[in-house]
N, C-alpha and C positions, 0 to 999 in steps of 0.2 A: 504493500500500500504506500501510495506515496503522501508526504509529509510536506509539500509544496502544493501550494494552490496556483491555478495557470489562469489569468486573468483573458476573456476572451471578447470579441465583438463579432457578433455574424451580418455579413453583406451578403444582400441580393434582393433581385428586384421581383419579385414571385413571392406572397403572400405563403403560400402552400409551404414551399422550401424553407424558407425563411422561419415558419411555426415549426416545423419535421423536424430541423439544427435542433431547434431552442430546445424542442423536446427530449431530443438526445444527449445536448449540453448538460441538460437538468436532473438528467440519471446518473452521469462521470462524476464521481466526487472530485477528481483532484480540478474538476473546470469550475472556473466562476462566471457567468457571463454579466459582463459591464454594459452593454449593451446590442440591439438588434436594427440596423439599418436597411433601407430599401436602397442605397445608391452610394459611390465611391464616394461621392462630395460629403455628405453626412457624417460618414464615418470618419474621412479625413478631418472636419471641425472637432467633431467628439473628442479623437486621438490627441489634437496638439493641446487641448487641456487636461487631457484625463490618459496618459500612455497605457498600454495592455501590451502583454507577450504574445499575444498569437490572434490570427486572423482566418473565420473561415468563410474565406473569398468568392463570389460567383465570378467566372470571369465574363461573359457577354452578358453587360450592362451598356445604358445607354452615357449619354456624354463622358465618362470614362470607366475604360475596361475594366476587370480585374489585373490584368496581366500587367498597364500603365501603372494603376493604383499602386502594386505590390514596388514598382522602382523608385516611388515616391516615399517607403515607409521608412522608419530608423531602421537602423541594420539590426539594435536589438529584437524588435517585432516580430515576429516570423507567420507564416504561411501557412494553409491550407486548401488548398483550389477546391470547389466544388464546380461542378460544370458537365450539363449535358453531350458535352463535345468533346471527344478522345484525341482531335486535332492538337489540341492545345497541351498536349503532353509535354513535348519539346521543350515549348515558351517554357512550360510551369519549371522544369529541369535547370534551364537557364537561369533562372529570376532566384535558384535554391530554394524552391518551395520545400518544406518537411515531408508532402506528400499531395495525393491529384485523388481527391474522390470523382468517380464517376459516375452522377445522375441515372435512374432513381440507387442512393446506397440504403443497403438497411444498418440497423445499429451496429453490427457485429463489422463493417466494413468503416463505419466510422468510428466505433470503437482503438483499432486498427490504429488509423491514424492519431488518433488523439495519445496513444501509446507512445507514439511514434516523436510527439512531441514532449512528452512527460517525458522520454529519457533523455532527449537534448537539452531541456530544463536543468532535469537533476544533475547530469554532467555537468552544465553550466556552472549549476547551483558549484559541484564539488570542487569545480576550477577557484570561482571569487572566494571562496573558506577555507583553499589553499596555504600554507602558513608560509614565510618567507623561508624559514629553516627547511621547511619541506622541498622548497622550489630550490635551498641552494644541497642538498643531501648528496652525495657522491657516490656510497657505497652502501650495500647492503649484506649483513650475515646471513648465511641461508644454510643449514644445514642439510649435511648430503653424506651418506656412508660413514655415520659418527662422527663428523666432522663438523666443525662452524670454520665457512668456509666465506672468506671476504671477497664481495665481486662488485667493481666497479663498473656503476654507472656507466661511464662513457663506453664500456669494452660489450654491453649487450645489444645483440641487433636485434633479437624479440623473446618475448615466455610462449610458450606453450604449452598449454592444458590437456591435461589425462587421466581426468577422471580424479582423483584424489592427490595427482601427481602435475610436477611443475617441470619442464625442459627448458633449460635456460642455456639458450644461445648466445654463446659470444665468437668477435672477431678472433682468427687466426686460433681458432679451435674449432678442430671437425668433427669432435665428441662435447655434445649437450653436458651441463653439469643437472645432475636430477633430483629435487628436492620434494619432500612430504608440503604439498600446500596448494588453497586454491587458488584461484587465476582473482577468486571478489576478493582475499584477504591482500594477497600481493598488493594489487591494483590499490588498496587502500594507504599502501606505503608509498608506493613511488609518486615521484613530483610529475605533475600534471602537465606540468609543461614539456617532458622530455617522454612520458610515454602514452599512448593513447591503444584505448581498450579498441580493436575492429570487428573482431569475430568473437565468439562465446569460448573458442579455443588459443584466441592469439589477443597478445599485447603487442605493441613493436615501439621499439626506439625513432621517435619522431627523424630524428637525424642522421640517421643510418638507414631511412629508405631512398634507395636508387631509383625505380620507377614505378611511378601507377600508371596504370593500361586499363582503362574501362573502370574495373569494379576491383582490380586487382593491385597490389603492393608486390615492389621487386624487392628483395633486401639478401643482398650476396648471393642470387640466382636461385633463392627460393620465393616461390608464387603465395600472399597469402590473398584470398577473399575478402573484401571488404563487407559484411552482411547489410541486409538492409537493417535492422536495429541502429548500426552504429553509424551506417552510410552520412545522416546527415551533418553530425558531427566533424565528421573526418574531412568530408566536402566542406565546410567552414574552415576549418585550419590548411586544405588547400589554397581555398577564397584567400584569405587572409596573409598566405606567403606566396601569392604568383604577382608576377610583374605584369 
């Protein structure tokens, strides 16, 4: 259960749509809704006095789109498309929407989404409660074969998860060091800024990835997944370090 509340505003111009959101907002605990608009302009006035984290957006509206609307928002704000038209998949992709409901959804596919953003949230959340000590940490003991074994930071290129077990990859070692622990406990040590959770079985060292290709991470000629849980995250810290 999450412990964040996600402040929301629903655009669109469709009365029917428009009550279907609310009704669905009103069953997600971790949603608050702030408010419910018929058109981009509205919501636009609302926002610049009253901000909200998340938007779920119609995009063909009249004097402006959703698709406009969303390049106009703060960067903090984020996204939701609703929209009977699967044309606009691409746009919505671009703009880094969290995700693209497709007209008519039921609860269980807006549910989905709204998931979707609770965990960019909470990551969020666990970035700003970050502690400086934690951002500047070097190394960590992890014990492996009786042993408390010291492995610096800079030398891991990603953790991997095994069920009750951890494979810690480092440079210029082509044997894993294998330690007793999860990938949520780990993930709660290390500084947020140097490693990011992608997949349910992999962490990786932000600065020791060589390529992403599509959906995927290069990191010394091993391929990892990026899933859709964590996609939208990980797409933000691309955003945010591309020229």
């Amino acid at each position: 259960m999450s412990n964040i509340k996600i402040t929301c505003v629903i655009v669109d111009d469709e009365p029917m749509a428009l009550n279907l959101v609310e009704s669905y907002v009103e069953k997600t605990p971790f949603l608050e809704l702030k408010k419910k608009c018929s058109n981009a302009i509205e919501a636009m006035e609302f926002i610049k006095t009253e901000p909200v984290d998340l938007l779920f957006l119609d995009i063909q509206m009249p004097d402006l789109t959703g698709i406009e609307f969303s390049k106009m928002l703060p960067k903090e704000t984020r996204v939701i498309f609703t929209t009977a038209f699967d044309q606009y998949a691409l746009e919505g992709f671009k703009v880094e929407a969290l995700d693209y409901l497709l007209k008519p959804f039921d609860y269980a596919e807006f549910l989905a989404a709204a998931n979707k953003a609770n965990a960019w949230f909470e990551l969020l959340k666990g970035n700003q409660q970050s502690s400086s000590v934690s951002n500047e940490k070097e190394f960590l003991f992890v014990k492996s074969e009786y042993k408390q074994l010291r492995i610096k930071l800079a030398d891991v290129l990603y953790f991997e998860g095994l069920k009750d077990y951890i494979k810690i990859w480092l440079k210029d070692n082509p044997k894993p060091i294998l330690t007793l622990m999860s990938l949520k406990s780990l993930q709660e040590e290390l500084p947020e800024s140097q490693f990011m959770r992608v997949h349910r079985s992999f962490i990786v060292s932000l600065k020791n990835i060589d390529v992403i290709e599509r959906s995927q991470i290069i990191i010394n000629n091993q391929r990892i997944t990026v899933s859709e849980q964590y996609k939208p995250v990980f797409l933000e810290f691309v955003s945010n370090n591309s020229l």
